[in-house]
C-alpha positions, 0 to 999 in steps of 0.5 A: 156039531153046531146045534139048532140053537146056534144055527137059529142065532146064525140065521138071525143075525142075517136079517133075512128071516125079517125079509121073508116075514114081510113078504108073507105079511103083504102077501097074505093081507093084500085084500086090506090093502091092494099091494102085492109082492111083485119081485123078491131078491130083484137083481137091479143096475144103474148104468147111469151111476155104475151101482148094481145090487138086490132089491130085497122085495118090489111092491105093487098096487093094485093099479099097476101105477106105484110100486114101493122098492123095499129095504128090510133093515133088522135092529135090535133095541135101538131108536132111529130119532129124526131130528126137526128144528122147530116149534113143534112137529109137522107133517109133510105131504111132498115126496119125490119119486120117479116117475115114468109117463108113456103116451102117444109113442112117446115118453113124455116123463121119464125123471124124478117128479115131486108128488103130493101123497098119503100118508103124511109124515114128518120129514127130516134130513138129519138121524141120529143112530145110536152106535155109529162110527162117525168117521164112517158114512152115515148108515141110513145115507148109504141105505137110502143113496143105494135105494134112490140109485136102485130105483133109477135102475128099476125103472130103466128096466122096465122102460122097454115094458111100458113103451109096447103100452099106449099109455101108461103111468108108473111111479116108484117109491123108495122105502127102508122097513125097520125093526127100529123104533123111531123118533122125532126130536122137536127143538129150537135150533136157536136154544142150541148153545154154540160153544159146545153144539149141544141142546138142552131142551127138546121134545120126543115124540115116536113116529110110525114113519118118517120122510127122509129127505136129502141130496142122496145121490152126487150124480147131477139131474137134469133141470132143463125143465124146470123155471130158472137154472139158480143154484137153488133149483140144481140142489132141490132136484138132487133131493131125493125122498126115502120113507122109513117105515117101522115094520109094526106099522107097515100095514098101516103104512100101505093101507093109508098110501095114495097119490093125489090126483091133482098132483099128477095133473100136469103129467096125466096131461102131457 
């Protein structure tokens, strides 16, 4: 017969305890900071990219108009460092989410909108964990590519919702949760030797959260509204914006988290 030890190892290697210990942390704090649990194991599909999964937990503010689709990630002793070439770290306010923006009969948005948003962070395209195969598709690529697909399907749910509304604005976010530390690594892109591709000097500084930021997902936006149609433009609308939070700071992250109105000016107004 198994013992209780065991069965506790088992259970733990499966992440879910990590899960459902964040849904109680939201839960029992939403008086700090306005989120509350809106779906738990929320079965998602995108009919746009044929993708289909489970969302682990959905939040929701206090508003009803930005929502936060969550991936628990479980790691053990290890370091997530986000790579950013340059003189010294900075912090960025720009995140894509998708946003939904229903009034007078109509959907006046209803696609991926850059908005300006708290709590800053640095923001990097390229991470470096330690232990991956590199033949194989980086895991926070795939991570964060399954949450931008998930928060499209999402969205497209509740579309039928927000339509019986008169007006109504929703945003969604895409968040991964971690018990991995991160890190930011600071250097000069220049002092990187070409003959074999390595640095020598960089600087390390731990980050309670990082904006990820890359093209996440192959399928093809619709720029018809945007000023221009240059190949610039195409791939900065297949950007796509993930936020990885460390699990130790995400009640920090939640209390701090807020939209710019001026940012949502043009949307409001449609």
């Amino acid at each position: 017969m198994i013992g209780p030890e065991k069965l506790t190892e088992f259970v733990n290697q499966s992440g879910f305890p990590l899960q459902i210990a964040i849904q109680s942390l939201v839960s029992r704090t939403v008086s700090q900071h306005g989120w509350r649990v809106l779906y738990q194991e929320h079965s998602w599909i995108n009919r746009a990219d044929g993708s289909s999964g489970f969302l682990d937990l959905v939040l929701e503010n206090r508003y009803g108009t930005s929502v936060l689709l969550v991936e628990c990630k479980r790691v053990l002793e290890t370091v997530w460092t986000f790579l950013l070439p340059g003189p010294r770290i900075t912090s960025r306010r720009h995140a894509k989410a998708w946003v939904t923006r229903h009034g007078g009969g109509n959907f006046n948005w209803f696609d991926w909108f850059d908005l300006a948003l708290d709590p800053q962070a640095p923001e990097s395209a390229f991470c470096v964990v330690p232990g991956q195969d590199s033949r194989a598709r980086p895991m926070l690529e795939r991570v964060g590519a399954e949450l931008v697909s998930a928060t499209e399907g999402v969205a497209e749910e509740e579309r039928l919702l927000k339509s019986k509304l008169p007006d109504s604005l929703r945003m969604y976010f895409s968040v991964i949760v971690t018990t991995a530390k991160l890190s930011v690594c600071v250097f000069d892109a220049d002092m990187v030797s070409l003959s074999d591709g390595m640095l020598s000097d960089a600087q390390f500084h731990e980050a309670p959260y990082v904006r990820f930021r890359k093209q996440l997902s192959t399928r093809v936006p619709n720029i018809d509204q945007a000023n221009g149609d240059s190949t610039r433009l195409l791939a900065k609308a297949k950007e796509h914006t993930v936020f990885v939070v460390n699990s130790e700071a995400l009640l920090t992250f939640l209390s701090g988290f807020e939209v710019d109105n001026s940012s949502l000016r043009s949307l409001v107004d449609r």
